[in-house]
VOKEBA-120634 format. One line per field, with one value per residue: residue in one letter; residue number from 1; z, y, x negated of N, C-alpha, C, O in turn. Coordinates in Angstrom, 3 decimals, decimal comma. Example, Ala and Ser with C-alpha at 12.3 -4.5 7.8 and 13.67 -1.06 7.14 Angstrom:
! residues 2
aa: [a	s]
i: [1	2]
npz: [7,800	7,080]
npy: [-5,690	-2,250]
npx: [-13,190	-12,850]
capz: [7,800	7,140]
capy: [-4,500	-1,060]
capx: [-12,300	-13,670]
cpz: [7,800	7,870]
cpy: [-3,300	0,030]
cpx: [-13,200	-12,900]
opz: [8,465	8,039]
opy: [-3,319	1,138]
opx: [-14,236	-13,409]
! end
This chain:
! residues 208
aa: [x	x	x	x	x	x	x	x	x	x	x	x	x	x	x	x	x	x	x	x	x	x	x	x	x	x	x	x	x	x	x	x	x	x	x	x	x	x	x	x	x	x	x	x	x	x	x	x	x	x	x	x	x	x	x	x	x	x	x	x	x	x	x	x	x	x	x	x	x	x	x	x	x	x	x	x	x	x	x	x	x	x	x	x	x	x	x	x	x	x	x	x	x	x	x	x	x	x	x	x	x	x	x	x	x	x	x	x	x	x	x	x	x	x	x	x	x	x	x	x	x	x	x	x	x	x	x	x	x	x	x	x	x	x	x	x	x	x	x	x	x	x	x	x	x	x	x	x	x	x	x	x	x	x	x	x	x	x	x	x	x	x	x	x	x	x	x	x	x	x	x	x	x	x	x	x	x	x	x	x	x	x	x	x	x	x	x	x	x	x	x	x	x	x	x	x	x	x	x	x	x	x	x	x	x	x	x	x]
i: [1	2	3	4	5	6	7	8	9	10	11	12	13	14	15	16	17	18	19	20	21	22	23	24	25	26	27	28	29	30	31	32	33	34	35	36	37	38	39	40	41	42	43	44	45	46	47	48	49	50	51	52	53	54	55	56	57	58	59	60	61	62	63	64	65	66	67	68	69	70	71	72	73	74	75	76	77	78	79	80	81	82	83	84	85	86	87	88	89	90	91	92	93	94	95	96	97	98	99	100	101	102	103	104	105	106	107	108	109	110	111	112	113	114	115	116	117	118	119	120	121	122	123	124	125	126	127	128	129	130	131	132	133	134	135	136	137	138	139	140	141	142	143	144	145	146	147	148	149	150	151	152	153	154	155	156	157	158	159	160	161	162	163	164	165	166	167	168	169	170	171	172	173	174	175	176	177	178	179	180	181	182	183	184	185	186	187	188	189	190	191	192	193	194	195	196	197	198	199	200	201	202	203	204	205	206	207	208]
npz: [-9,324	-10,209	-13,171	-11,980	-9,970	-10,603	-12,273	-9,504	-8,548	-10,285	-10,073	-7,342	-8,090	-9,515	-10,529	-10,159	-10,628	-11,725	-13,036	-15,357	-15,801	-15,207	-17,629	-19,622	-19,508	-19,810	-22,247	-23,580	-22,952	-24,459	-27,029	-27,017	-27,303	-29,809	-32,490	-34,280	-32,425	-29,940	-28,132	-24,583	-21,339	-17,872	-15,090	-11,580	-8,571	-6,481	-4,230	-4,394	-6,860	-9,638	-9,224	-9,480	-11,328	-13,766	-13,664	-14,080	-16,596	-18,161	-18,098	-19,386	-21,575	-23,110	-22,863	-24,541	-26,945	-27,468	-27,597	-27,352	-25,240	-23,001	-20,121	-19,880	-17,151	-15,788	-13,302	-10,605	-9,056	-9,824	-8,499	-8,054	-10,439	-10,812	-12,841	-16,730	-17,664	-15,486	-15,078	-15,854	-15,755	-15,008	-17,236	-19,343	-19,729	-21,336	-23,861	-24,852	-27,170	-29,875	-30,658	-28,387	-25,011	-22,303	-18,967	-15,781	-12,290	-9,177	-5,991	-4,413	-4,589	-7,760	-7,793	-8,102	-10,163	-11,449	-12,642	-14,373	-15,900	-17,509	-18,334	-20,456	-22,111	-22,779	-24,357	-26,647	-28,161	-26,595	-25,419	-22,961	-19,610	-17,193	-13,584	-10,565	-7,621	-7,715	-8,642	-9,200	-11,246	-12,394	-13,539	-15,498	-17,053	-18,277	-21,463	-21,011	-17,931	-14,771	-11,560	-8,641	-5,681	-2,795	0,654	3,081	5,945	8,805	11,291	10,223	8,545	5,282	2,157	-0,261	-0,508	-2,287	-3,836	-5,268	-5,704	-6,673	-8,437	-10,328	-10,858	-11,777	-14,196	-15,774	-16,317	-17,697	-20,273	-21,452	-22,565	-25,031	-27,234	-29,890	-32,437	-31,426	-30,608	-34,183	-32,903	-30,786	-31,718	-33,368	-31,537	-30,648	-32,832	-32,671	-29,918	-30,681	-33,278	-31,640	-29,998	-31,868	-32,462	-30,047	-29,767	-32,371	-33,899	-33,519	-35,967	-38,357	-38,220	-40,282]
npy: [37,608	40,542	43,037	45,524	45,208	43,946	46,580	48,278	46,262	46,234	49,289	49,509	48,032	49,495	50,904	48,560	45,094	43,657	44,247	44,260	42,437	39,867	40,638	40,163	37,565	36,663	37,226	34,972	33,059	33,472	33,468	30,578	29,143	28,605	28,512	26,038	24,507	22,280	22,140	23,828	22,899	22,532	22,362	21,468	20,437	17,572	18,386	20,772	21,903	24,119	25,685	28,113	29,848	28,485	28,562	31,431	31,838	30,436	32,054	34,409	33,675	33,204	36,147	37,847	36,656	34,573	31,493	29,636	30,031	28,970	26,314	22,821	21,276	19,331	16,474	15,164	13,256	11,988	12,047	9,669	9,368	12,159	15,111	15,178	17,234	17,781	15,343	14,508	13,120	12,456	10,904	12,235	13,863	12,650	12,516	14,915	16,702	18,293	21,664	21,662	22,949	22,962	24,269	24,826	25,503	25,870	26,734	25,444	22,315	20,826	17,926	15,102	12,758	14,445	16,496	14,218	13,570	16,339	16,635	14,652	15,751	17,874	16,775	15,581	17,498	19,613	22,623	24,243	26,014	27,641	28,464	29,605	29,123	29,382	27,033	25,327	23,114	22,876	25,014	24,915	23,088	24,835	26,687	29,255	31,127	31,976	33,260	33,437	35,944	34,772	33,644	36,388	35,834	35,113	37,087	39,463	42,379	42,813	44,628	44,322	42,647	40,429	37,433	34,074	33,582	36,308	36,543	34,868	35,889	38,326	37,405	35,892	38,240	39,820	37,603	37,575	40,261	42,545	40,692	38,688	39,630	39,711	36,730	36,193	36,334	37,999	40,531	40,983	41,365	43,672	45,601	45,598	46,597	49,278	50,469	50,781	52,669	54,634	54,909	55,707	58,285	59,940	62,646	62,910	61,526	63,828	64,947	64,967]
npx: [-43,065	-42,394	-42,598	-42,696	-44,129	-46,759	-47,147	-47,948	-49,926	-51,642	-52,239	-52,992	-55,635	-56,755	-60,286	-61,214	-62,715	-60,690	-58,253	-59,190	-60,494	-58,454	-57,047	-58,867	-58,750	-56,650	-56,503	-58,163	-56,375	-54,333	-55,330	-56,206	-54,000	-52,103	-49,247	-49,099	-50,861	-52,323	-50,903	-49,994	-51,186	-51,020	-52,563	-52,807	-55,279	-55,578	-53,859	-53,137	-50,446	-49,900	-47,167	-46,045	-47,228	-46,861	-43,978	-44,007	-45,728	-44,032	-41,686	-43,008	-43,328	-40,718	-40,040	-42,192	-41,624	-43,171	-43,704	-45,591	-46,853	-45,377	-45,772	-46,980	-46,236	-48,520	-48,772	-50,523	-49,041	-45,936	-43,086	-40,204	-37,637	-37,684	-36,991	-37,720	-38,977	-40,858	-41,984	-44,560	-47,810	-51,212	-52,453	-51,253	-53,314	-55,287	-54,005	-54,948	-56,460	-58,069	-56,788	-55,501	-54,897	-56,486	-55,529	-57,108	-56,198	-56,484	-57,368	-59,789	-61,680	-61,866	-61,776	-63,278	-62,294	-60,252	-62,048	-63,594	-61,603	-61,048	-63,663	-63,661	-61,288	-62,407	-64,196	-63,035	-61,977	-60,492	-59,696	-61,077	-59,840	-60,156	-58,815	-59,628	-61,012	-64,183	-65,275	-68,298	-68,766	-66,481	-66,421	-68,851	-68,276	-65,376	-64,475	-64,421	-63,640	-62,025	-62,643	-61,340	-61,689	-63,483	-61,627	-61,385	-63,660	-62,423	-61,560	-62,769	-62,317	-61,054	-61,616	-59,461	-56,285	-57,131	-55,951	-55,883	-53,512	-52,454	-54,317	-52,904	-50,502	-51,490	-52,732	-50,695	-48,938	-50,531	-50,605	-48,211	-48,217	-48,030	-47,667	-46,525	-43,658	-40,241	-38,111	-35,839	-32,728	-33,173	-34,183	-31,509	-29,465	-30,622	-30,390	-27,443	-26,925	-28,560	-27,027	-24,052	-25,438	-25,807	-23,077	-21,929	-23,185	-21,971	-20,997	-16,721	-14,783	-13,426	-9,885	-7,957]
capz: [-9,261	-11,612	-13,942	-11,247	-8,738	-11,263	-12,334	-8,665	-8,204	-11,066	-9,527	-6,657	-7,807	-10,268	-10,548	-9,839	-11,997	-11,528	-13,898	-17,090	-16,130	-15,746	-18,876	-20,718	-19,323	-20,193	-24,063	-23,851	-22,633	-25,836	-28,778	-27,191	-27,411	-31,032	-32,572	-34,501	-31,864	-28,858	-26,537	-22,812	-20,684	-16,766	-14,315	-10,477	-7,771	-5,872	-2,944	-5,148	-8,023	-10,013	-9,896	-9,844	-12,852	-14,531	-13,980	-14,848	-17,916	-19,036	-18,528	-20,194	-22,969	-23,692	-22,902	-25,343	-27,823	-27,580	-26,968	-27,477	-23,444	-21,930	-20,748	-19,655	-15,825	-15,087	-12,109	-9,958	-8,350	-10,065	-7,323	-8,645	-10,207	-11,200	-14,586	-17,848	-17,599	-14,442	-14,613	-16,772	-15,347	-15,297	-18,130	-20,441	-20,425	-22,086	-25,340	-24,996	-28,080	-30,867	-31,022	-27,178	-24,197	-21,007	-18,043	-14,661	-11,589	-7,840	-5,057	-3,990	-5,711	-8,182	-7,186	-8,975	-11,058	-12,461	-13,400	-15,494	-17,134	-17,711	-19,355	-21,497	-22,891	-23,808	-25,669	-27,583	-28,732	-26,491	-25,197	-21,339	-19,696	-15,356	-12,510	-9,574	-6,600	-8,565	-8,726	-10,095	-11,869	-13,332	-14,766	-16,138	-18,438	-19,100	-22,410	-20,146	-16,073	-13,953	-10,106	-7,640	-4,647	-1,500	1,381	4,250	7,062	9,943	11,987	9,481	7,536	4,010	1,545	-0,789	-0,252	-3,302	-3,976	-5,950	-6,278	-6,930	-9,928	-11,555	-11,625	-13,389	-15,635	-16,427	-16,676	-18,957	-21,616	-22,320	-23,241	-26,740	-27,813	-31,181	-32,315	-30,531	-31,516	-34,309	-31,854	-29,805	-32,486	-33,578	-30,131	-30,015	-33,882	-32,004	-29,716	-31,592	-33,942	-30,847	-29,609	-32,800	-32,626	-29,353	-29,655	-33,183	-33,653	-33,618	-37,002	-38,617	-37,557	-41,516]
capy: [39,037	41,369	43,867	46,734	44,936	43,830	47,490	48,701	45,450	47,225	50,479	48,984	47,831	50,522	51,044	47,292	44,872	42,482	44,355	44,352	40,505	39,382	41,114	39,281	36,042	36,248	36,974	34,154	32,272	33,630	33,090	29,418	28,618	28,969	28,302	24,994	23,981	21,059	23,210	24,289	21,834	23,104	21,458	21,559	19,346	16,805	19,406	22,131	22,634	25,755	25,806	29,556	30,084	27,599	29,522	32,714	31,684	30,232	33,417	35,750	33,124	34,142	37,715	37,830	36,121	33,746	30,368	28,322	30,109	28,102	25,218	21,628	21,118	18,262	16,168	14,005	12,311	12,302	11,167	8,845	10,545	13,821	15,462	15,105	18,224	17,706	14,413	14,575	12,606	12,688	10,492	13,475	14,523	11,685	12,627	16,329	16,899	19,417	22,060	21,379	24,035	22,493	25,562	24,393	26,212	25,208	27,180	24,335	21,646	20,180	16,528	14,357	12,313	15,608	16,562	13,720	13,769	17,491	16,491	13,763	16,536	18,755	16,245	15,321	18,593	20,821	24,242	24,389	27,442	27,381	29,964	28,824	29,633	29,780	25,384	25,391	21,762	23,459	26,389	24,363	22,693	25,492	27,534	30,773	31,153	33,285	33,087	35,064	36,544	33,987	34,185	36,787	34,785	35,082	38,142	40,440	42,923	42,423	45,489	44,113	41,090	39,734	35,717	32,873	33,671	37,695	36,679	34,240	37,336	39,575	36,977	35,999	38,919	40,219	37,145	38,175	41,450	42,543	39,517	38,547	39,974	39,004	35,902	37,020	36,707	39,880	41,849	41,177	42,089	45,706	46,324	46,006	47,815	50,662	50,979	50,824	53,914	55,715	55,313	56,878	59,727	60,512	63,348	62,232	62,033	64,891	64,000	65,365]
capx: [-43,409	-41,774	-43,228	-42,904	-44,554	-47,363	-48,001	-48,012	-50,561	-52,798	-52,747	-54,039	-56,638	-57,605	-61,662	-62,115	-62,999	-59,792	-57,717	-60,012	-60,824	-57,567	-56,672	-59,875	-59,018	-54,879	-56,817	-58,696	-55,480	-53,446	-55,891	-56,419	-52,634	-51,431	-48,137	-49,370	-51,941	-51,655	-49,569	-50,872	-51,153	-51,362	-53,048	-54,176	-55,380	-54,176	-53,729	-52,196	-49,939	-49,347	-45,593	-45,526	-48,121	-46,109	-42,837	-44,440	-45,617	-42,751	-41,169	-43,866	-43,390	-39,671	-40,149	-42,578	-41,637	-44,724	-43,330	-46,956	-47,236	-45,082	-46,732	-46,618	-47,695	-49,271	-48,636	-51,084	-48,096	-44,847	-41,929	-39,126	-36,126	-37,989	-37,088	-38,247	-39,983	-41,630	-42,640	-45,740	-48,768	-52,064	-52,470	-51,621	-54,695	-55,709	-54,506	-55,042	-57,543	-58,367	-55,374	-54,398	-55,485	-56,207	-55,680	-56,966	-55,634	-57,347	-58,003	-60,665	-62,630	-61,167	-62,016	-64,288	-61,741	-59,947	-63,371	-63,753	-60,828	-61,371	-64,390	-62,865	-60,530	-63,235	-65,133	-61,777	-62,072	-59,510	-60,233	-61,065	-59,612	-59,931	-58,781	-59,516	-62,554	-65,274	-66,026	-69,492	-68,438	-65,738	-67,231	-69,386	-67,040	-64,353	-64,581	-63,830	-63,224	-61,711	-62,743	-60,332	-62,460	-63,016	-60,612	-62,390	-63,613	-61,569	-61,701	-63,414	-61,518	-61,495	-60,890	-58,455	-56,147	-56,745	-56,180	-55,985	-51,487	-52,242	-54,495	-52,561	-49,787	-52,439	-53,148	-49,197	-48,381	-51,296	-50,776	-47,566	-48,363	-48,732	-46,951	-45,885	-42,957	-39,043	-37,523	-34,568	-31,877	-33,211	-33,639	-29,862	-28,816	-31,303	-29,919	-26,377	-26,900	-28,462	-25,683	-22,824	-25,685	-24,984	-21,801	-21,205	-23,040	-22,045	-19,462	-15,568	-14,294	-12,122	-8,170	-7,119]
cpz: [-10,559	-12,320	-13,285	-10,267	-9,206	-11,583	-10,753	-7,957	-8,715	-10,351	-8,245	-6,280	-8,889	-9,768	-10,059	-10,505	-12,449	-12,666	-15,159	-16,670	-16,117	-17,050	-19,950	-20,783	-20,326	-21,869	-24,451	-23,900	-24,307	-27,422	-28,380	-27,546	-29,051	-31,286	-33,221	-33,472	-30,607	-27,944	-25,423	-21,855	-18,845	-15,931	-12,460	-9,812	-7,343	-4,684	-3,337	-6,709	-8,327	-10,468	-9,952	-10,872	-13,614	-14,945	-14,781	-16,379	-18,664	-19,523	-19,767	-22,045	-23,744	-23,543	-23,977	-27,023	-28,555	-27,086	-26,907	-26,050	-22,686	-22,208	-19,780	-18,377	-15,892	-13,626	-11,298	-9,189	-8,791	-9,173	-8,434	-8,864	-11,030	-12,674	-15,519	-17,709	-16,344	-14,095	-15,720	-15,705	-15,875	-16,534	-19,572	-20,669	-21,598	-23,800	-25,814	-25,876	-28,919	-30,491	-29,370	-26,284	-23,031	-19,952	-16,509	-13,535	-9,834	-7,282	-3,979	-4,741	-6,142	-7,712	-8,521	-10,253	-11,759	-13,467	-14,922	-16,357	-17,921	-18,632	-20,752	-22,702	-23,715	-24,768	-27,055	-28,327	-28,083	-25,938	-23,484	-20,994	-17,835	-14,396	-11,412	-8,457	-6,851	-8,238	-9,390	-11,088	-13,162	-14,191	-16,141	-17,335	-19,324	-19,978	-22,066	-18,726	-15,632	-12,248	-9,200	-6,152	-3,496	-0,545	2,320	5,100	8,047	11,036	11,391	8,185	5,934	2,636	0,440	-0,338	-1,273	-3,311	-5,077	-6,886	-6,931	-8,585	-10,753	-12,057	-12,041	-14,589	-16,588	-17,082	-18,105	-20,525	-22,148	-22,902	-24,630	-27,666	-29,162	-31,331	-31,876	-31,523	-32,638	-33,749	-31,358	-30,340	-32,897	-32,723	-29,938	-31,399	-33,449	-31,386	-29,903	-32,233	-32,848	-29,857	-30,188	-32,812	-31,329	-29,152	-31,283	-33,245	-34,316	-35,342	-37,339	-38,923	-39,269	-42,479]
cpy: [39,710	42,361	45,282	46,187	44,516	44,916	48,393	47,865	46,235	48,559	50,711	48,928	48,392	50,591	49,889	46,610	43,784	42,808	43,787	42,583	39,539	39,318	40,127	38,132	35,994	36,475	35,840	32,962	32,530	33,124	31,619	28,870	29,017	28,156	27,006	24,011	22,665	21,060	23,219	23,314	22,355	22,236	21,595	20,489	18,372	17,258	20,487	21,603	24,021	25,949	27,102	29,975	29,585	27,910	30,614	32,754	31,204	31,602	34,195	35,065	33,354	35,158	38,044	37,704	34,849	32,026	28,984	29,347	29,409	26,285	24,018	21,304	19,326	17,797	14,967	12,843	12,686	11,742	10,928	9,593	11,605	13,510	15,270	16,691	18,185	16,069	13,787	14,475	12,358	12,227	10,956	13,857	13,567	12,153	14,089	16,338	18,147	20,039	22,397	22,731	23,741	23,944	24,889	25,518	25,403	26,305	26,443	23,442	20,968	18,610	15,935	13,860	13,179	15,934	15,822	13,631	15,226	17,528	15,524	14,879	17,248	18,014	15,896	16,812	19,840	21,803	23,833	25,882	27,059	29,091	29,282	29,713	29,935	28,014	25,293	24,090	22,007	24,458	25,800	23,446	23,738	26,819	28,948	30,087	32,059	32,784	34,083	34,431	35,275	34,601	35,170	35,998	35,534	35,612	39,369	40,989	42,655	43,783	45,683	42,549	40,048	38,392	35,185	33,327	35,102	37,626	36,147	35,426	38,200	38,869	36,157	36,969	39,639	39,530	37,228	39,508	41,429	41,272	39,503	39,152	38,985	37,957	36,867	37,675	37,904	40,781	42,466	42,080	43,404	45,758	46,485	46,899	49,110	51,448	51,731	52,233	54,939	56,147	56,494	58,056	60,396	61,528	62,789	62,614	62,683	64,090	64,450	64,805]
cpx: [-42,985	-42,671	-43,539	-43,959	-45,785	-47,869	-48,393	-49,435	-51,636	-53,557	-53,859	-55,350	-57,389	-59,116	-62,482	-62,204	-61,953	-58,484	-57,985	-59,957	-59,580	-57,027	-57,870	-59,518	-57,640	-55,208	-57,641	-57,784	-54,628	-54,259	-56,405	-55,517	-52,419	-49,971	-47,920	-50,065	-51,354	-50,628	-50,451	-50,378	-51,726	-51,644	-54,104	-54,636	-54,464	-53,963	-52,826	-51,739	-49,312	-48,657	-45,578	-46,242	-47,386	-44,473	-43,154	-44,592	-44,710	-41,633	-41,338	-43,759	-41,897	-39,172	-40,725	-42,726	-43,204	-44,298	-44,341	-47,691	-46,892	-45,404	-46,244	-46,749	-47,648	-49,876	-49,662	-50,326	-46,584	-43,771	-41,079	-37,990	-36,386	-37,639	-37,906	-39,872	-40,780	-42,148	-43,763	-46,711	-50,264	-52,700	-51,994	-53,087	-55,671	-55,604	-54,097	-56,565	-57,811	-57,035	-55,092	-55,454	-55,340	-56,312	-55,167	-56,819	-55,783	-57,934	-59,555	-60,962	-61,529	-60,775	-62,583	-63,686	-60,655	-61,102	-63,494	-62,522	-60,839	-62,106	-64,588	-61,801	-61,050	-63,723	-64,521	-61,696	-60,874	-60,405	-59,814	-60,677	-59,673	-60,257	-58,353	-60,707	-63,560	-66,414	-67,472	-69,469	-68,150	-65,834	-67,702	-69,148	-66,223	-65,449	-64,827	-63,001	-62,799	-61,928	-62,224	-61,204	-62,021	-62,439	-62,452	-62,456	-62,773	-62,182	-62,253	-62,006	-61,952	-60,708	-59,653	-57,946	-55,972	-57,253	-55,929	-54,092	-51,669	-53,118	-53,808	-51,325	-50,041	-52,391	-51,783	-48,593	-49,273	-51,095	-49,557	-47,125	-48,898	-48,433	-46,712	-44,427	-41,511	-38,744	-36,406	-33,850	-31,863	-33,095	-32,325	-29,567	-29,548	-30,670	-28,351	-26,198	-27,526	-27,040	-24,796	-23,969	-25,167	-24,065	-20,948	-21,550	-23,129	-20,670	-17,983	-15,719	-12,993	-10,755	-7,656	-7,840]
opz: [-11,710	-11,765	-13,761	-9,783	-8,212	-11,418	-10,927	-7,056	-7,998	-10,142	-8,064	-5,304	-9,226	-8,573	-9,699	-11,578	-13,407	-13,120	-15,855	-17,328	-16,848	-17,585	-20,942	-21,786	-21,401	-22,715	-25,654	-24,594	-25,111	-28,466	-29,276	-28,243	-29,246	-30,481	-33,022	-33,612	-30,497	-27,313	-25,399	-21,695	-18,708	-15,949	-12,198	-10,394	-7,556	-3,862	-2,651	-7,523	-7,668	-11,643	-10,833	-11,508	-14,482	-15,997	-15,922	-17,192	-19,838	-20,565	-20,681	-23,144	-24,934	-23,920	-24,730	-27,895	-29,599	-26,062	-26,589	-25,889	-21,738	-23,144	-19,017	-18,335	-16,026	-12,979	-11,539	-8,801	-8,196	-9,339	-9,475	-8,034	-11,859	-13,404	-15,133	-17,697	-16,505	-13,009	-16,268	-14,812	-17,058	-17,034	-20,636	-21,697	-22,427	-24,663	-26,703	-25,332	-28,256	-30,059	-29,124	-26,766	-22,452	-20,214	-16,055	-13,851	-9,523	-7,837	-3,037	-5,869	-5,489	-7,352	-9,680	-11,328	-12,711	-14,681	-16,051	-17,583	-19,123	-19,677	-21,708	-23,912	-24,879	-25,935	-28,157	-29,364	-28,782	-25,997	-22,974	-21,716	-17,440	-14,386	-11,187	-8,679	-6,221	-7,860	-10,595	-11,865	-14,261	-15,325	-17,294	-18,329	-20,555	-19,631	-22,834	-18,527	-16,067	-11,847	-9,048	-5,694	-3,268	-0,496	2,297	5,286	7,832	11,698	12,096	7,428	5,561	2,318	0,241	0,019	-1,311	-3,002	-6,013	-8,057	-7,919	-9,581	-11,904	-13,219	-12,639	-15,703	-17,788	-18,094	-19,207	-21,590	-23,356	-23,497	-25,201	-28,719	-29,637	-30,243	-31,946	-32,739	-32,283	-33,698	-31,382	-30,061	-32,895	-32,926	-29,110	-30,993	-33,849	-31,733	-29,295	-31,911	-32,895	-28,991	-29,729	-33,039	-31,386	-28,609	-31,576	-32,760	-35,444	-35,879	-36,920	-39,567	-39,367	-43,654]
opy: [39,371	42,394	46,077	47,053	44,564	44,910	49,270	48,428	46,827	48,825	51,428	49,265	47,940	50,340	49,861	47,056	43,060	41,885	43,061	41,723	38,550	38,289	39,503	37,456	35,395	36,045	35,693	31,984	31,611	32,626	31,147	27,893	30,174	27,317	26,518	22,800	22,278	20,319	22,645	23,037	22,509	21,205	21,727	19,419	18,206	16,350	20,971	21,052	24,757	26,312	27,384	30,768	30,400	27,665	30,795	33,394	31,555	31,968	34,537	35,579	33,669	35,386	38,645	38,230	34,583	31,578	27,822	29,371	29,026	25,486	24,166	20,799	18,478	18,255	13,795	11,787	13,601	10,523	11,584	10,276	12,018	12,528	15,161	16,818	19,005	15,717	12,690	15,322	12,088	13,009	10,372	14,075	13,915	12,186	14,432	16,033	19,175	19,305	23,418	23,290	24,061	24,703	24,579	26,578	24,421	26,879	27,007	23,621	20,578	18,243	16,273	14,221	12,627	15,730	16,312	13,633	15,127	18,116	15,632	14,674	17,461	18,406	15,879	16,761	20,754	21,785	23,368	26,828	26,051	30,044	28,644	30,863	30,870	27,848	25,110	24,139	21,797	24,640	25,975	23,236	23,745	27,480	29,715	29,147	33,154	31,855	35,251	33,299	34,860	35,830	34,942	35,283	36,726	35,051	40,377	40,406	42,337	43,783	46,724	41,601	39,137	38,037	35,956	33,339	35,198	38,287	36,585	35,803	38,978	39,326	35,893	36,850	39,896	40,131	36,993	39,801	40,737	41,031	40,639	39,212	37,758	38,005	37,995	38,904	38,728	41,745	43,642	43,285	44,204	46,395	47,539	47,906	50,067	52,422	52,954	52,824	55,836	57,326	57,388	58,907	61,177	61,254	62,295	63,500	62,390	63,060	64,010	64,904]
opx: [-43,260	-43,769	-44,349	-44,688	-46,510	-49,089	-49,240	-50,058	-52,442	-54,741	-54,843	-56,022	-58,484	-59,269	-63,659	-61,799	-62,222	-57,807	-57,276	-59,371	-59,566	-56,613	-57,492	-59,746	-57,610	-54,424	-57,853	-58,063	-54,467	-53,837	-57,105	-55,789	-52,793	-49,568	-46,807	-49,891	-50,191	-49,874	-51,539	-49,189	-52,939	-50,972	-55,299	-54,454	-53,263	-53,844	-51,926	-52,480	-48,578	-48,624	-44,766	-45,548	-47,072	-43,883	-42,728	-43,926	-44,592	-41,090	-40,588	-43,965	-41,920	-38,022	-39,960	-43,418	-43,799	-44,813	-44,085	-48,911	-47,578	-45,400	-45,290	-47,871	-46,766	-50,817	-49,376	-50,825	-46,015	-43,739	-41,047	-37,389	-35,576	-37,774	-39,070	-41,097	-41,684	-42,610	-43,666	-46,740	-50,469	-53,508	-52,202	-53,729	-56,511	-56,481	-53,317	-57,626	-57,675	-56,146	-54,451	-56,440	-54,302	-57,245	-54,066	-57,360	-55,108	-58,870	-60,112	-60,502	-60,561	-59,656	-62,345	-64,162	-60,102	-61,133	-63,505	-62,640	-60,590	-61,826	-65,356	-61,701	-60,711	-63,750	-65,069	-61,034	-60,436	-61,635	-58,795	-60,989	-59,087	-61,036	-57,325	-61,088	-64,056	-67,574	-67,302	-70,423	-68,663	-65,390	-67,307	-69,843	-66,209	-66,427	-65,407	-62,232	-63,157	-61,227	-62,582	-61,359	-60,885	-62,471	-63,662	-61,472	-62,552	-63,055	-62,202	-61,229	-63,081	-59,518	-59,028	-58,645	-55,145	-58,391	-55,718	-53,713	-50,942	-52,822	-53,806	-51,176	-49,297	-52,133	-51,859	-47,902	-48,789	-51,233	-49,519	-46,088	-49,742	-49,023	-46,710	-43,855	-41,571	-38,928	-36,064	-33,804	-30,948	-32,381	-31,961	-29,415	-29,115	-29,698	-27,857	-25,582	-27,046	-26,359	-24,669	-23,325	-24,460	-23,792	-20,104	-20,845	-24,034	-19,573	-17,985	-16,385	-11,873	-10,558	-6,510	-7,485]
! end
């Protein structure tokens, strides 16, 4: 979801409380991540992973200029073959400690043995962060929660269609707002093209 389709999401849902809380959570997500710290470590069930949170933030993390956003996912079943970057197993969490930022992501219970590793992480000293259904387990562990609205039951209208996928693109899109400033590089390239602005709308120079 792009940045138009994100503020059109907002507008939405102007005078509800899904803006402001996304926005709290995606600050709770940024001042857990730092630029020394364990790195972000993403993590859902063994029913779901949050490959599109996991894109997103990678994004918002070199849009930003925030590169302690993009984060690690963590796989309950890595298949044979897979990449380097995608084949990170549960046994990360293991030595996720002080510094590190575990961010769980579950539309449904976590399952018992996430849990405990969940709570192995905290005690190691990382930072719990979970957006998910509203797990009462899981709450109960993370540092800060975010719970996106249960589905409507089936046949009843429901006044917004907001889920589990529509928050994590409030809360992607919120933590790379207000970012640290651009890597170098970008700036080069906007002081380029500034100049090559100047230049074309400055007046010709005199032919004598």
């Amino acid at each position: 979801m792009d940045a138009v389709r994100v503020a059109l999401l907002r507008e939405v849902l102007a005078g509800t409380e899904w803006v402001q809380a996304s926005r709290r959570f995606a600050g709770s997500l940024r001042a857990a991540v730092t630029p020394h710290g364990g790195g972000l470590l993403l993590v859902g069930s063994a029913t779901y992973e949050p490959w599109h949170l996991a894109a997103h933030l990678d994004d918002e993390a070199a849009w930003s200029g925030l590169p302690e956003l993009s984060p690690t996912l963590v796989r309950h079943r890595v298949p044979g073959g897979a990449p380097a970057h995608l084949a990170v197993g549960l046994g990360r969490l293991a030595a996720a400690g002080r510094g590190a930022t575990l961010l769980v992501v579950t539309p449904g219970q976590p399952g018992a043995g996430l849990l405990e590793r969940v709570h192995d992480a905290r005690r190691n000293g990382a930072t719990v962060l979970a957006l998910d259904g509203g797990d009462r387990d899981l709450h109960t562990l993370a540092h800060d929660a975010l719970a996106a609205p249960p589905p409507a039951p089936e046949g009843t209208a429901q006044g917004q269609d907001l889920d589990l996928d529509l928050v994590q693109h409030l809360v992607s899109a919120a933590a790379g707002e207000n970012g640290g400033p651009a890597p170098r590089r970008h700036r080069r390239f906007r002081d380029r093209l500034s100049r090559l602005a100047d230049g074309l709308s400055a007046p010709p120079p005199p032919r004598w």
